[in-house]
PAPAGU-371522 format. One record per residue (C-alpha): residue in one letter; x, y, z; residue number from 1. Coordinates in pm, whole numbers. Example, Ala and Ser with C-alpha at 12.3 -4.5 7.8 and 13.67 -1.06 7.14 Angstrom:
BEGIN
code	c1	c2	c3	pos
a	1230	-450	780	1
s	1367	-106	714	2
! end
This chain:
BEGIN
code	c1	c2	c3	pos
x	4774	4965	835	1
x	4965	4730	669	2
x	5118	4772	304	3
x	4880	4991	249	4
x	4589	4823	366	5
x	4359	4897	633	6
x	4341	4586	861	7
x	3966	4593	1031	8
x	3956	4217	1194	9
x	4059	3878	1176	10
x	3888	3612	929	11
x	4073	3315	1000	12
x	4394	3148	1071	13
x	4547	2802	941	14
x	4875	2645	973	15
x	5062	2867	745	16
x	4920	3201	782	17
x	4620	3398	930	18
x	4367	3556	701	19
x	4252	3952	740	20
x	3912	4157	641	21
x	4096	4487	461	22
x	4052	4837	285	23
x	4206	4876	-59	24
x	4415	5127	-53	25
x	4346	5286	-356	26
x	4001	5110	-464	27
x	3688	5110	-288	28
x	3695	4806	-204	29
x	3708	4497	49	30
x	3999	4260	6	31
x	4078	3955	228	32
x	4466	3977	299	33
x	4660	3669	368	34
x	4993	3719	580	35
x	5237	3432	599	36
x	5317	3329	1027	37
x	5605	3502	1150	38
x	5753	3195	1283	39
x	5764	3091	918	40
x	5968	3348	773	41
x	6279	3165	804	42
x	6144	2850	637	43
x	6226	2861	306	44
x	6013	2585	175	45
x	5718	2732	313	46
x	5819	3098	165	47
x	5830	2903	-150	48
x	5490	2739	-117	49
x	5325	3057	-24	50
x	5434	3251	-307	51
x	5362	2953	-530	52
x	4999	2938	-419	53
x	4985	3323	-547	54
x	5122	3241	-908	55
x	4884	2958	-973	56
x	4621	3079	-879	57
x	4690	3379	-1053	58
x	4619	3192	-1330	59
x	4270	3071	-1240	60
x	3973	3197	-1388	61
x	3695	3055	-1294	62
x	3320	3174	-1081	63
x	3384	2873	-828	64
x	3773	2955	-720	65
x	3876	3253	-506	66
x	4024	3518	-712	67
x	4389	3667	-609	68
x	4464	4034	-711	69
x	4811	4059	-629	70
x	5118	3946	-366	71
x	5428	4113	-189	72
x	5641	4160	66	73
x	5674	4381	348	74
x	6021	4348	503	75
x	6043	4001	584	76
x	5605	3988	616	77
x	5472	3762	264	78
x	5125	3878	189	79
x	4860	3788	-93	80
x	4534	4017	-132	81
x	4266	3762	-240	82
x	3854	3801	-355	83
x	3645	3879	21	84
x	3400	3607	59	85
x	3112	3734	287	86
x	3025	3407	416	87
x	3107	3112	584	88
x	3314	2818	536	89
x	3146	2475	485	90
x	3288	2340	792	91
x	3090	2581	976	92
x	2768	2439	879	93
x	2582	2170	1100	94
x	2518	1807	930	95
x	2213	1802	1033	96
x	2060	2130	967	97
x	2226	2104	589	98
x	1962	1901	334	99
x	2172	1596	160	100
x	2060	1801	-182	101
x	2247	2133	-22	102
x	2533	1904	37	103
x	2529	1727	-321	104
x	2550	2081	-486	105
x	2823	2223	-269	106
x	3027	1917	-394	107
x	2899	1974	-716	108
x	3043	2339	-769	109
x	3347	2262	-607	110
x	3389	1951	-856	111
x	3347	2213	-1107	112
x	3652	2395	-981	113
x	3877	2113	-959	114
x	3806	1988	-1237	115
x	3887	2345	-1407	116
x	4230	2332	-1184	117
x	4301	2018	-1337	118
x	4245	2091	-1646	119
x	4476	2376	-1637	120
x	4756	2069	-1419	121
x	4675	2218	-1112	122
x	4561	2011	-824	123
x	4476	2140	-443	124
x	4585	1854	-256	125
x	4399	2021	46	126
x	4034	1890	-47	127
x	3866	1987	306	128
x	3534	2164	420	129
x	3762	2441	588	130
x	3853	2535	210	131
x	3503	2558	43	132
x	3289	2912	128	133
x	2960	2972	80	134
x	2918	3300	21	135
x	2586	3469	194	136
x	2327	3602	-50	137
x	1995	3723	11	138
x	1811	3475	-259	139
x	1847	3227	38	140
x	2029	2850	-61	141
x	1923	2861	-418	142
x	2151	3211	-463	143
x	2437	3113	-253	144
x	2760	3076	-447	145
x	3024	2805	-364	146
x	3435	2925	-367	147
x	3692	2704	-356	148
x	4020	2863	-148	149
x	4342	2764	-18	150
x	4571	2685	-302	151
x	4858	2698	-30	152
x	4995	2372	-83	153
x	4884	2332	-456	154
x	5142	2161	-703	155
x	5163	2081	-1082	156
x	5072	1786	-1201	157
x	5427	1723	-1294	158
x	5581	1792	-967	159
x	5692	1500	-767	160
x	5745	1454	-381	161
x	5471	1507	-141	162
x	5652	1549	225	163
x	5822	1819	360	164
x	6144	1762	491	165
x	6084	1731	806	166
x	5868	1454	725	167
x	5534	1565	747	168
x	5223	1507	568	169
x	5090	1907	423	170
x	4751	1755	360	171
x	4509	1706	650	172
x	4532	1367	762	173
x	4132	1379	782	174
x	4114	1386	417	175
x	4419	1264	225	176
x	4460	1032	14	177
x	4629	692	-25	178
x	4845	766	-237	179
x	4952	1120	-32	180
x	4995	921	294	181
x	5241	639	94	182
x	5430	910	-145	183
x	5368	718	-431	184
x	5250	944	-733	185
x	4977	1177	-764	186
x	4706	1299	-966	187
x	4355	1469	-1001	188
x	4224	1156	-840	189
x	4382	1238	-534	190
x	4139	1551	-493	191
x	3844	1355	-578	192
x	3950	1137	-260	193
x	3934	1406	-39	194
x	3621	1583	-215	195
x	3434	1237	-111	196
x	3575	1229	246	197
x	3446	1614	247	198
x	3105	1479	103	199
x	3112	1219	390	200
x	3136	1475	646	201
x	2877	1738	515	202
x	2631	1437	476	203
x	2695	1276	854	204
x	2885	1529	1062	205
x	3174	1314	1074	206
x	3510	1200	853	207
x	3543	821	693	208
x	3841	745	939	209
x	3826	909	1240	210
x	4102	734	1502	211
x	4247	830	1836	212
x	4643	912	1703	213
x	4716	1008	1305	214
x	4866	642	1309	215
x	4506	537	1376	216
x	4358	746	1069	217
x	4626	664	839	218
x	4559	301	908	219
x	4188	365	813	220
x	4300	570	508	221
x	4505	275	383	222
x	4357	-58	512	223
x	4007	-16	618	224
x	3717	-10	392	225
x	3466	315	387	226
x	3176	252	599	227
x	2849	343	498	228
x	2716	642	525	229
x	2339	545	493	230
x	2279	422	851	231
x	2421	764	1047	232
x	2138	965	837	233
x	1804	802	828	234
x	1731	1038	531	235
x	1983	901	277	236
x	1920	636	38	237
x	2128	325	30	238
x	2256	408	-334	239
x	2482	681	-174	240
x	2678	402	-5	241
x	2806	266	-343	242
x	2895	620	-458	243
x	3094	694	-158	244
x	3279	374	-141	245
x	3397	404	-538	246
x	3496	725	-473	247
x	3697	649	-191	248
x	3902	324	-323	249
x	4230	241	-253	250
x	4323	241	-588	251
x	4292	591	-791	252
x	4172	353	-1111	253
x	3859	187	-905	254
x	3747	569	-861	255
x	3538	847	-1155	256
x	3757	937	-1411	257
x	3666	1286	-1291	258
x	3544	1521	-988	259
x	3228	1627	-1215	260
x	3137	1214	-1281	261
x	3167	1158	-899	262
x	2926	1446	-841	263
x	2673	1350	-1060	264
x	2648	985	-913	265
x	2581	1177	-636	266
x	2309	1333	-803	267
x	2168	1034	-902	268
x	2178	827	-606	269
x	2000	1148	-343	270
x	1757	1154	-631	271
x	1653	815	-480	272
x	1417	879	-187	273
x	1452	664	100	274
x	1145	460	114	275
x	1071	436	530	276
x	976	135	679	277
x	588	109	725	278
x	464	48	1092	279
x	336	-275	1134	280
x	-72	-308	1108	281
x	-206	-356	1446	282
x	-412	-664	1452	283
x	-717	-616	1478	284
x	-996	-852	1598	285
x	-1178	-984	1343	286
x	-1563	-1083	1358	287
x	-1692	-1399	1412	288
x	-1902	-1463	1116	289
x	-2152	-1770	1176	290
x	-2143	-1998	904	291
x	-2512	-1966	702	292
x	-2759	-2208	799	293
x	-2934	-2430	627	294
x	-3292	-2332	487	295
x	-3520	-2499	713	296
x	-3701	-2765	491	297
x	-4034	-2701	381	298
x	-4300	-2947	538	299
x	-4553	-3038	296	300
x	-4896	-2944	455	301
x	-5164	-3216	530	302
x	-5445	-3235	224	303
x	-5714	-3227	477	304
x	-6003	-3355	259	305
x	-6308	-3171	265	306
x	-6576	-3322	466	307
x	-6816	-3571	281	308
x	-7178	-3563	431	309
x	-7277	-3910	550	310
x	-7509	-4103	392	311
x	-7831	-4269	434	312
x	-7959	-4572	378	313
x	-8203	-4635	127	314
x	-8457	-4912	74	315
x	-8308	-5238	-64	316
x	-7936	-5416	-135	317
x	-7815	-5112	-311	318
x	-7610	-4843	-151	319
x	-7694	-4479	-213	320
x	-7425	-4322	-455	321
x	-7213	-4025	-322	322
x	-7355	-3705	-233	323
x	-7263	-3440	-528	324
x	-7341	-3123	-466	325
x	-7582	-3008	-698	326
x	-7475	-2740	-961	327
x	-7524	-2388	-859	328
x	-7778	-2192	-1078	329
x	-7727	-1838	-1158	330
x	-7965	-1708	-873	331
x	-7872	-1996	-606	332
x	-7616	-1876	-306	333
x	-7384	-2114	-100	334
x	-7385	-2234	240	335
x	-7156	-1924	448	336
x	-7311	-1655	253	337
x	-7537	-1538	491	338
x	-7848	-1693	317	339
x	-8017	-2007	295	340
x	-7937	-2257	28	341
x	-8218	-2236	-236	342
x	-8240	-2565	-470	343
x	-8432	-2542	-781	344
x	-8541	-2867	-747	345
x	-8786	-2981	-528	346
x	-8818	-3207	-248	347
x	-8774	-3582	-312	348
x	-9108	-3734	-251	349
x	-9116	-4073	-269	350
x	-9317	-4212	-519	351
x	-9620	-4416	-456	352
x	-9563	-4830	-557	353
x	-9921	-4953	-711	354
x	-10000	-5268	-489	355
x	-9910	-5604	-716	356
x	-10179	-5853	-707	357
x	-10149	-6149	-426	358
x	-9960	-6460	-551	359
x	-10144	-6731	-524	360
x	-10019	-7098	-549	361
x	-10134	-7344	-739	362
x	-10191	-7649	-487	363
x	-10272	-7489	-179	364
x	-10477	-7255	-250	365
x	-10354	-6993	-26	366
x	-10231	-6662	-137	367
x	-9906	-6438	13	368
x	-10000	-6118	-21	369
x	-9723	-5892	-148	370
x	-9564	-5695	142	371
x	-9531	-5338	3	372
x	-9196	-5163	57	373
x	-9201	-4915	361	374
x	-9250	-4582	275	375
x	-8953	-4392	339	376
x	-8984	-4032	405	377
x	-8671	-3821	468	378
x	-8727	-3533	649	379
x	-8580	-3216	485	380
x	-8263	-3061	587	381
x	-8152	-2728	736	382
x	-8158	-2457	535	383
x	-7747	-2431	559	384
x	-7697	-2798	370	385
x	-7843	-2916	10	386
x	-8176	-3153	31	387
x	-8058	-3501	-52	388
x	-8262	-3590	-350	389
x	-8274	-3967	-395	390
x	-8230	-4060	-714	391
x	-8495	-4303	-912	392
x	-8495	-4650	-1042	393
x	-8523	-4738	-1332	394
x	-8767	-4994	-1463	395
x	-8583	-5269	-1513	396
x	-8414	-5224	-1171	397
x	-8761	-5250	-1017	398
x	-8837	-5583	-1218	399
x	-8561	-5802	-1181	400
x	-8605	-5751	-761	401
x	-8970	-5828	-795	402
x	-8876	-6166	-982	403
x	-8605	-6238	-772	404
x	-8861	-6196	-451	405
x	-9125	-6384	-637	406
x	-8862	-6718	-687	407
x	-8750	-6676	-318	408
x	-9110	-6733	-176	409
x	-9199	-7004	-432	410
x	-8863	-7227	-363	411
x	-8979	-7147	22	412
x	-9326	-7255	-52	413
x	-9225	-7607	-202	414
x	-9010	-7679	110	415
x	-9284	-7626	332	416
x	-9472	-7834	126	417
x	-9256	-8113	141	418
x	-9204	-8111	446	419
x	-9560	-8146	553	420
x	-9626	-8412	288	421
x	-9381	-8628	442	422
x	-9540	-8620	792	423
! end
């Protein structure tokens, strides 16, 4: 028991004070009850702080920041009975098993927070995954709601000084800001510093300036630009890296005007998907393809000329015109046809020459009988070939060889007779 409350087991404990699951007294009801560290209780400044932290946010109303029902004292013990979270705190969860979207809306509701704090000239100045529960809900991710706790070292807006007097930095070194480490003045900006460090860390598993000593960190807090975050998470697109490194400038006037701007650049850049870098092709072998030949040329056949049947001589000078086949009748069949070449016409018979009457010369009495032309008979062909028929002469033909003959033997006849004269 304590003040009332039934103590059942220990949630937490930070720097100032350790944080307790407890009964209401009087409701029935779970409260989580914050008692200040014994060794603090002389420390006035801290006394101070913690009871401050009560009042303001006290005055909070809002579905993403812890809600405090009341503060008091027992004996020298400070206590503050706050909203019970059933849930963990983001610094609990694993980079790698939390989706860069999960981690873009966690930053998201707690930008919606600070932003409300500010609005009202409150700022946290303790920005940090330790600070932010997720409260456990059956719905799974979709239905889990985001707190934002802690308000221990929270200021007004118009308060000045940021060290204690011994010296010391109150923010985590891990996430402060510029301007908190150099005690030069602060504002909501300062919070959005740390809300992008926390972003860095959800996204990665690990802080912006991480460093052996706090000398080392503070160094990387005020002389070191952010590196990006792209290349520890294959997942994340490039764009986040320009997001990140705005948000954590130097300068408070390089960063968003607000908490609720800086988250939805965050939006926008995730919304980019990574595009992952194809495998090269494998090369494969490609087929020899034989260039196309050229068409083989065309050699003109011989003409072989069909065969011409020889011919025969006839009687006299004149040559016996070609062989034409004779015209084929309607009941005549070829040669090849399996029958025997019929010819209307028939056989060439030569015809019979009457005998011309002896010549007889004048002076010497003696007569030259005419020798008659042979008879030429041809005997008829096979039945396979045509029967040359020889054609006949005409009339004429027939008389101008007979006078032709008839000069020959009288020219012959007068040199004979000459020639015996002269002996």
């Amino acid at each position: 028991m304590f003040a009332g409350f039934v103590i059942e087991r220990e949630l937490g404990r930070g720097g100032m004070g350790s944080v307790y699951l407890a009964r209401h007294p009087r409701l029935p009801r779970k409260t989580a009850l914050k008692l200040l560290n014994q060794e603090m209780f002389t420390d006035d400044e801290i006394r101070a702080r913690f009871i401050r932290e009560a009042d303001l946010v006290a005055q909070l109303d809002h579905p993403n920041i812890v809600t405090v029902y009341d503060r008091g004292a027992e004996g020298e013990q400070l206590w503050i009975s706050m909203q019970y979270i059933d849930g963990v705190n983001a610094s609990a969860v694993k980079a790698a098993s939390l989706p860069p979207l999960r981690a873009a809306q966690i930053i998201a509701e707690t930008a919606k927070a600070l932003d409300y704090a500010h609005g009202r000239g409150v700022l946290h100045r303790d920005v940090k995954p330790a600070n932010i529960l997720l409260a456990r809900s059956s719905g799974g991710a979709a239905g889990e709601r985001v707190y934002l706790t802690d308000f221990g070292i929270a200021r007004l807006r118009d308060d000045t000084g940021h060290l204690t007097q011994t010296g010391t930095v109150t923010a985590t070194l891990a996430y402060a800001s510029p301007e908190q480490l150099t005690g030069t003045t602060v504002d909501e900006r300062a919070d959005q510093y740390a809300l992008a460090c926390t972003l860095f860390q959800l996204l990665t598993g690990v802080v912006p300036f991480e460093g052996t000593s706090p000398a080392a960190v503070i160094r990387g807090h005020l002389q070191q630009p952010p590196p990006p975050a792209s290349p520890l998470r294959p997942e994340l697109p490039r764009t986040i890296d320009a997001v990140l490194t705005r948000a954590l400038s130097k300068r408070p006037q390089d960063r968003f005007r607000s908490c609720v701007e800086f988250s939805a650049a965050v939006d926008r850049a995730l919304a980019t998907r990574p595009v992952p870098p194809r495998p090269p092709t494998p090369v494969r072998p490609q087929p020899i393809v034989a260039p196309p030949r050229p068409p083989t040329p065309v050699r003109p056949q011989p003409v072989i000329p069909a065969p011409v049947p020889p011919q025969r001589p006839m009687s006299g000078s004149n040559p016996i015109p070609p062989y034409q086949s004779p015209v084929a009748g309607p009941n005549q069949q070829y040669p090849n046809s399996g029958h025997g070449y019929q010819s209307p016409a028939p056989l060439y018979q030569n015809p019979v020459v009457a005998p011309k009457p002896a010549y007889q010369h004048p002076n010497s009495g003696a007569a030259f009988p005419k020798q008659p032309a042979p008879q030429q008979n041809y005997a008829p062909q096979s039945k396979q070939q045509p029967v040359y028929t020889a054609p006949e002469r005409s009339s004429n033909q027939i008389g101008w060889i007979i006078a032709g003959t008839t000069v020959a033997l009288v020219l012959i006849i007068v040199v004979v007779t000459v020639v015996l004269y002269n002996r």
